[in-house]
N, C-alpha and C positions, 0 to 999 in steps of 0.2 A: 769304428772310425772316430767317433766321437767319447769322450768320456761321460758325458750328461748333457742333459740341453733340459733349459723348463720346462713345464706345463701351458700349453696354450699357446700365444700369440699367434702371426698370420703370415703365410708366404706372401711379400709383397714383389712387383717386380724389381728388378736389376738393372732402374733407369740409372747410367752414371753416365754421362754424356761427355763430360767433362772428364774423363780418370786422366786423359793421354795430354791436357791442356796444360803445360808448365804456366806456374805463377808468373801470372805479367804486373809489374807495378803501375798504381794509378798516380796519374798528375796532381799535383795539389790543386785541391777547388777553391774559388775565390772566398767562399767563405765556408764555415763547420758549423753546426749548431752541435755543442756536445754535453748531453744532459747530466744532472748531478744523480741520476742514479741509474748504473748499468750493473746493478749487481742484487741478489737475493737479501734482503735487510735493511737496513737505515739508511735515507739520503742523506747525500752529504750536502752542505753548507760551503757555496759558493765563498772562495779567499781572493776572490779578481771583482774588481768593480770596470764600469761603464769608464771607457779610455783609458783601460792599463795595457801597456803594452805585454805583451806573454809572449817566449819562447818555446822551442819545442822539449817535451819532456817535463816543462816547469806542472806542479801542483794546481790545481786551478778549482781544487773542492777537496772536500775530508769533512771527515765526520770522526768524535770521538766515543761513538758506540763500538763495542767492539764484532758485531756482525757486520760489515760494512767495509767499502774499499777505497783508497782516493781514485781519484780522478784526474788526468795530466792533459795538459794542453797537447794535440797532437799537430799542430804548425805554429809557426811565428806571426806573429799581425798582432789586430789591435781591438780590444773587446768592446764590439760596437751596443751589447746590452746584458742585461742577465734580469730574465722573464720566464715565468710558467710558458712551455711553447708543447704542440702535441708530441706525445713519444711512442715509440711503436709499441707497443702494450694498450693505447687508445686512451690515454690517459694525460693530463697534463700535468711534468714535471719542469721543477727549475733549473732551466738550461744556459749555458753561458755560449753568447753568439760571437764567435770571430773571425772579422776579414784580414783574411791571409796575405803575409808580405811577398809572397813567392821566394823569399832570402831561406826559409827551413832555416834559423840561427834554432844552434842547441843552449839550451839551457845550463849555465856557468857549472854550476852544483853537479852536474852530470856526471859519476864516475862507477867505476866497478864497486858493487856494495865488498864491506872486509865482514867476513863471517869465520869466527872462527869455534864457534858452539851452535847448541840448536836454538837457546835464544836468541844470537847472531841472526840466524837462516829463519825463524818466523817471522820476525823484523823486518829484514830486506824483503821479504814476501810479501808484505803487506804493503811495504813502500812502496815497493813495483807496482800493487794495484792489480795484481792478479787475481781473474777470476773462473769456474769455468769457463773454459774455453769449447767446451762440446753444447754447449746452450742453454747449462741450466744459470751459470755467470752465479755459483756459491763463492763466498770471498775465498781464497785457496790457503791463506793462512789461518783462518780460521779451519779449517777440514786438516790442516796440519798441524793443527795444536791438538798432540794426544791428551785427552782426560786422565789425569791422575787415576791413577790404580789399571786402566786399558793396556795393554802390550799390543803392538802392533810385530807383525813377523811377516806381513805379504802385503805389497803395493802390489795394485794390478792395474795393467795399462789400457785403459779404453780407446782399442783402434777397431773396434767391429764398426761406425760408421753407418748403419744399417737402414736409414732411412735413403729411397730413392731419391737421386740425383746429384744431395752433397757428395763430394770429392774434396772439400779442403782439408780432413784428417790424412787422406789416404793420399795427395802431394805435398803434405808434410814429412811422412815420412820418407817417399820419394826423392823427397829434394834435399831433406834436411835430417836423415837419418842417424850422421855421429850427434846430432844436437840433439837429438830426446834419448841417446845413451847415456851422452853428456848430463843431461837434467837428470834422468834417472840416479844414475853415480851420485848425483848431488845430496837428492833424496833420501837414499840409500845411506847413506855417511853422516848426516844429522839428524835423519830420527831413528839410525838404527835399526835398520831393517833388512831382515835375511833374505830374504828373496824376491823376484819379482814375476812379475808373469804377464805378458803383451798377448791381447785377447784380440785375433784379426779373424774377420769372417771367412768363411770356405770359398768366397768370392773374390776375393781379392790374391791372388795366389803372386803376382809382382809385388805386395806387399810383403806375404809373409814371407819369400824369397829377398829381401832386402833387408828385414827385419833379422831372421835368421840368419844372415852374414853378418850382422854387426855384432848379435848377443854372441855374439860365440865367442867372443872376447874376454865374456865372464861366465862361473859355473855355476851364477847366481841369478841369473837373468834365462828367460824360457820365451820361445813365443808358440803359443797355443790357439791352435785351429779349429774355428769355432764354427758350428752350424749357422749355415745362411737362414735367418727366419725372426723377424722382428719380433718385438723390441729388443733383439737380442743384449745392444749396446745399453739399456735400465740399469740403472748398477747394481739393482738386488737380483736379477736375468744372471748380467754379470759374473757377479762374485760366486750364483750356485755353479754356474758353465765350468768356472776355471776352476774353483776349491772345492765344491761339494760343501758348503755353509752356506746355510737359508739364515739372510737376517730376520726377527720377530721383527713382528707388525707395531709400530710405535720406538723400534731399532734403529739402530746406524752400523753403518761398516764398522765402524772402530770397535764396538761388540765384537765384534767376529774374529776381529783381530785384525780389520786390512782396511786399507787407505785405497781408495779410487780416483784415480788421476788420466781426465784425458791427454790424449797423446800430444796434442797442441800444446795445452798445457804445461807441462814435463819437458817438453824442448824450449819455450817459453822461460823457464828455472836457466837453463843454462847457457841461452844468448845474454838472461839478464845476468847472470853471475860474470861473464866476459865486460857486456859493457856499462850496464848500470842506466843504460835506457830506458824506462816504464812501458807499459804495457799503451802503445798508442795509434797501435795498427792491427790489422786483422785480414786473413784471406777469406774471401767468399765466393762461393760458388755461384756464379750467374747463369739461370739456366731457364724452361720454360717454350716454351711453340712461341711466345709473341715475340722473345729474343732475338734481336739479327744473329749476335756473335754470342752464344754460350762461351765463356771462359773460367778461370779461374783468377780474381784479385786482390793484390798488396792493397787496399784500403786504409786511407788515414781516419781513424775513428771520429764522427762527426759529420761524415762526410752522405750527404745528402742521397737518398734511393734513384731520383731523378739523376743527379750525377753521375751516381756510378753507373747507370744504366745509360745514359748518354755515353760514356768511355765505352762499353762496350758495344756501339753502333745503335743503341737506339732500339726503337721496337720495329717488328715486321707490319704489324697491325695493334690497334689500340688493346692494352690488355685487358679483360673480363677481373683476373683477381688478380693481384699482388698476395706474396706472400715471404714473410722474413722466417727462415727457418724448412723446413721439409714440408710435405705433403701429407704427411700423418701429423706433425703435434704443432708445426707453422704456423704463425699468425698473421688473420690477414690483417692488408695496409689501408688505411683509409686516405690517408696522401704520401704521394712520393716526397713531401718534404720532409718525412719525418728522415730521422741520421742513423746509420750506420751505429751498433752499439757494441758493446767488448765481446758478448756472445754472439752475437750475429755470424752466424757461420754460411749462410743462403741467401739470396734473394732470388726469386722464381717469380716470373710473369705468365701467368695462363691463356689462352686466348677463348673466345668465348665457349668453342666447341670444349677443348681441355675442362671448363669451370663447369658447365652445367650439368645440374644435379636433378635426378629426376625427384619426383615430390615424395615425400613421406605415405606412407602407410600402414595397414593398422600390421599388430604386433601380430606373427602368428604363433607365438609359441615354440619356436623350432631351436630356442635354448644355445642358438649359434653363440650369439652374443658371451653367453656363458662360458662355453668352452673355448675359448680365444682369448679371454681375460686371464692375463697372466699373472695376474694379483690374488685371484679365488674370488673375486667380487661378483654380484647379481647385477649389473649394467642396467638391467630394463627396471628392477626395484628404485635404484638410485638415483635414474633418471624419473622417474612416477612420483617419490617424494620430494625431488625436487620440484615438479610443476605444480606440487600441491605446498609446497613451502613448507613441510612437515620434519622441521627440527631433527623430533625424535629420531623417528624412521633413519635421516640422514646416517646418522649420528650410530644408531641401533645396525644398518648396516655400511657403517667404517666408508664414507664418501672420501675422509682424508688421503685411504689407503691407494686410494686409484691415483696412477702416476698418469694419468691423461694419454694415453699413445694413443687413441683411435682404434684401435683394432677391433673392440666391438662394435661401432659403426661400421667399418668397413668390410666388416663379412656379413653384419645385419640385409636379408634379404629385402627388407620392408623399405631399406635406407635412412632409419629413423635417426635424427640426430641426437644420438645416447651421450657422446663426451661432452658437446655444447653443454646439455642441463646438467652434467655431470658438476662441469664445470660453475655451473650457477648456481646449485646446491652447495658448492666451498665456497662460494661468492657469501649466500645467505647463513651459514656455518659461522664466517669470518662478523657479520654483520652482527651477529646474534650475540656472538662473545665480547663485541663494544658496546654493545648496547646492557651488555650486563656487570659490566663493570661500572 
C-alpha cells in the first residue's frame, strides 16, 4: 500500500475535532500586539513610532539580514507604543502595540506584485513576509533561493498535518483547493521544477479525494498517500516517504534536489500573486476539553490568545495548560496576552484532568525511547548530558539533529521528560558557541 514510510516515530491518536468546522472569520480586536520577530532569524527593526497612524497590509518592521521577514500591520488604528512585551516562545521581543480603528483602511501601495523572472518571484516573496506556514515560520524566500550549483526537480507539498487535533492544513485545502494548485503553478514556473508531489496522510481520505480532483489537471502534479504515524509531516520523514532520498545529517532538502513547502504556504504564493496583500492573517485551529466551541479561525495576526478564545465562547472551565501549536511539539503559554504569530497554526486549552502528568521515574532500560526516534538519536544519552551540562557528550551525540517531536517521551514508560532537556542541551549548545566567540 505504501511505498516507504521511516524508521521509528509513534502511532498517536486521530484527535481532529475540528476536520468538519468551516473557517469562520474573527472580528477585529480593539487592539494587536504584533511582534517584530515571527520567523526563524534575525528580528526586525520596528519602521512605526509611537502615534503613527498604520493601515492594513502597510510594513511596520524589516530587517536587512537576509534570513529574516518583514512584518505588516494587520489592521488600521494608531501605534499606541513599541516595547519588549512577552512573546509566545516565553521570551521578550520588540513588539509594535496598535489600537484598531475598526475602518480595516488598506494600505495605498497595495497591489498585485509584477513578476516576470525568478528574481521577480523571490522578491515579491519576501515582500509578502512569507513564512512557514506549518510552524516552523523559516522565511520562504529564503528556502526558495536555490544555491548556486543545486538543481532542484521536486517540490513536495506538506499536507500530512499529523499532529492531533490541528485541522487548519486540512480546511485549506477543503476550502481553498484551486489556490494551492494555483501557488504550486507559480512555483513550478520560476524555479523550474519538474514535478510535484502532495504528501496527505492515509487519514484524511476527503483530503486526498479533493486533492486528487484538482491535480489531475496536470501530469506534473501527484498526491501521495502516506502512512498515518507521526512525525510523518518532519520534512526529512517527508522527503524519504514520497522520494526515497534521506537528507545527511547536517543537509537540507535542496541537497536532494527538493524544495518543502507547506500546503498553507503554496496557496498563500497564489492569493498573494492575485492581490498583493502580505501575509497578515492566519487560521487556527481552537480546540482542547476547556473550550466551549472548538472551531477553526480567520485570525488577524497580533490578535491576542485571550481574544481569540473569547470569539470562540470562552472556556468551559479555567484551563490547566494553554498551548500554541500541537500536543507533541506545542508550547506552552504563560499568559493569554501573548498574540497570535504567522506560524501559529493552534491554540489548545487543556483542562486540568487533560494536563496532568504523572511524575517521572527512574529509566528502566526498555530502549523504547530509542526505537521511536526517527532521527537514529539516544534520547536518554542526550537528555543525561544535558542535566550534566556536558558540552562534549552533547555535541559527541548530535543534540542538533533531534528535530524535538516528542515521541520519545511519549512512549517513554517511565514518563521522563527526554525533549524538555533535550531541548536545554541546544539551549546550553547555543550558549557555549557565544561564549566562545
Amino acid at each position: 500500500m505504501f511505498k516507504r514510510f521511516f524508521k521509528g516515530g509513534v502511532a498517536v491518536t486521530h484527535e481532529k475535532n475540528t476536520a468538519n468546522c468551516e473557517t469562520i472569520k474573527m472580528d477585529v480586536p480593539k487592539k494587536v500586539i504584533i511582534p517584530m520577530l515571527q520567523h526563524i532569524g534575525a528580528p526586525c527593526k520596528p519602521c512605526v513610532a509611537k502615534g503613527d497612524v498604520v493601515k492594513v497590509g502597510q510594513v511596520i518592521g524589516d530587517s536587512d539580514e537576509f534570513i529574516s521577514a518583514p512584518v505588516h500591520s494587520s489592521v488600521s488604528g494608531t501605534v499606541t507604543s513599541v516595547e519588549p512585551l512577552l512573546y509566545p516562545g516565553g521570551v521578550f521581543v520588540n513588539s509594535v502595540v496598535i489600537e484598531t480603528d475598526g475602518k480595516q483602511e488598506i494600505f495605498e501601495k497595495i497591489a498585485p506584485p509584477r513578476i516576470s523572472n525568478t528574481k521577480d518571484f523571490i522578491k515579491a516573496i519576501r515582500e509578502s513576509g512569507l513564512v512557514g506556514l506549518g510552524g516552523a515560520g523559516f522565511p520562504a524566500h529564503v528556502k526558495l533561493s536555490v544555491p548556486p550549483g543545486k538543481k532542484i526537480d521536486t517540490l513536495i507539498i506538506n499536507a500530512a498535518e499529523c499532529e492531533p487535533y490541528i485541522t487548519s492544513d486540512y480546511r485549506e485545502i477543503i476550502e481553498n483547493s484551486w489556490n494551492v494548485i494555483g501557488g504550486i503553478n507559480t512555483v513550478m514556473e520560476f524555479l523550474n521544477i519538474e514535478k510535484v508531489i502532495i504528501g496527505i496522510e492515509d487519514n484524511k481520505p476527503e483530503a486526498i479525494h479533493e486533492m486528487t480532483k484538482v491535480a489531475d489537471t496536470s501530469d506534473r502534479i501527484s498526491v501521495m498517500k502516506l502512512k498515518s504515524r507521526y512525525p510523518q509531516g518532519a520534512e526529512k520523514m517527508l522527503i524519504y516517504a514520497t522520494t526515497g532520498r534521506k537528507v545527511p545529517p547536517g543537509k537540507l532538502p535542496a541537497d536532494v534536489g527538493v524544495i518543502v513547502m507547506n500546503v498553507n504556504s503554496v496557496s498563500f504564493v497564489a492569493e498573494y500573486a492575485k492581490t498583493g496583500m502580505p501575509l497578515i492573517k492566519k487560521r487556527v485551529t481552537i480546540d482542547g476539553g476547556a473550550v466551549n466551541k472548538p472551531c477553526n479561525v480567520e485570525v488577524p495576526i497580533g490578535t491576542s490568545l485571550k481574544d481569540v478564545f473569547d470569539f470562540c465562547g470562552g472556556f468551559k472551565e479555567t484551563p490547566k495548560k494553554v498551548l500554541m501549536g500541537g500536543p507533541m511539539m506545542g508550547i506552552a503559554q504563560f499568559s493569554l496576552e501573548t498574540s497570535v504569530v504567522k506560524h501559529t497554526n493552534a491554540l489548545l486549552a487543556f483542562t486540568e484532568e487533560e494536563s496532568n502528568l504523572p511524575p517521572e521515574g527512574p529509566c528502566i532500560r526498555c530502549g523504547r525511547c530509542v526505537r521511536a526516534c526517527p532521527m537514529n538519536l539516544l534520547p536518554l544519552k542526550l537528555s543525561k548530558s544535558s542535566l550534566r551540562e556536558n558540552i562534549e557528550e552533547l555535541n559527541k551525540y548530535h543534540v542538533n539533529d533531534c528535530i524535538e517531536c516528542g515521541s520519545c517521551s511519549y512512549v517513554c514508560p517511565s514518563k521522563i521528560h527526554l525533549v524538555q532537556s533535550i531541548r536545554l542541551g541546544k539551549a546550553q549548545i547555543r550558549a557555549a558557541m557565544k561564549g566562545g566567540k
